[in-house]
N, C-alpha and C positions, 0 to 999 in steps of 0.2 A: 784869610790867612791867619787872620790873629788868633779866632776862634780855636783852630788846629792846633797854635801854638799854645794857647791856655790848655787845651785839654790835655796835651803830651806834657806840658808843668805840673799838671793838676795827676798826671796820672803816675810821674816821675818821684811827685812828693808823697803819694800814697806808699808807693813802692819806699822809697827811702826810711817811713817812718813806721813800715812793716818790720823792719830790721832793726835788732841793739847789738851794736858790735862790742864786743868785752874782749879784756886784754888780760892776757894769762903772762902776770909778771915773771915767773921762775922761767917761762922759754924762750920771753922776749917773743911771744906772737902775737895777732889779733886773727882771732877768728869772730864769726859770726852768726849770731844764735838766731835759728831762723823758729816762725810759728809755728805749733804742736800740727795743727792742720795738714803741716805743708806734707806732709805720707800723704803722697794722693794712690788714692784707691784704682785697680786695673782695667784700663779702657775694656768695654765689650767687645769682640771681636764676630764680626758676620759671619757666618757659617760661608761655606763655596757650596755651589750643587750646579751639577753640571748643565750645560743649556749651549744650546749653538744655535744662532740665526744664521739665513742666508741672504744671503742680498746679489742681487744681478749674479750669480753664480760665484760667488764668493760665499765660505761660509766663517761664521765669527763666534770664538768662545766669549760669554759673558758669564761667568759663575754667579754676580750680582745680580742677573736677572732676575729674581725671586723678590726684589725689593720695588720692585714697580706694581707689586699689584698692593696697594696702599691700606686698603681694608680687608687684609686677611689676618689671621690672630697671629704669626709669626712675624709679622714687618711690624706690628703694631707692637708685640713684645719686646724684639731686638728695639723701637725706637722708645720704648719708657726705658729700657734700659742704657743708654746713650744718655737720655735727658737725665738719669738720676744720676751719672757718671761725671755730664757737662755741671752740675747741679753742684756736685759733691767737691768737683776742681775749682769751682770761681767762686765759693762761700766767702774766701777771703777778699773776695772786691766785689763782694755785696752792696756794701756800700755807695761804693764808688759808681759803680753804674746805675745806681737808685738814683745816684745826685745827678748823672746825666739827663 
């Protein structure tokens, strides 16, 4: 339990010290000046392509069916393009999960 607890502190204080909040005197606000980073770039999105199983006479749309066959050039393309997206969103807690 304690371990849990360290890592949600460890991970609260990253987060915290991500952010410098600055105070805009003339409006009387605070806002929040977040990292250059944080434009994160446009998830990839799977194509659909039509496919329907049957089972016991039942028949089932799956459009993702196309993603089960693992080593064809299309699953393998859509999935570098996921890992350079997931790559591109979590650069800012690089670190942090290095220190994990």
């Amino acid at each position: 339990m304690q371990l849990v607890f360290a890592r949600a502190a460890a991970a609260a204080a990253l987060v915290l010290t991500s952010f410098s909040p600055t105070t805009d005197a003339s409006a009387q606000t605070v806002s929040i000046a977040t990292p250059a980073a944080s434009v994160a770039p446009a998830p990839p999105v799977a194509p659909q392509r039509d496919h329907v199983s049957t089972h016991h006479g039942t028949a089932f749309k799956d459009p993702w069916f196309w993603l089960r066959e693992k080593d064809s050039p299309p699953v393998l393309d859509y999935l570098q393009r996921e890992n350079a997206y997931t790559a591109a969103v979590t650069q800012d807690i690089a670190p942090f999960a290095d220190a994990l």
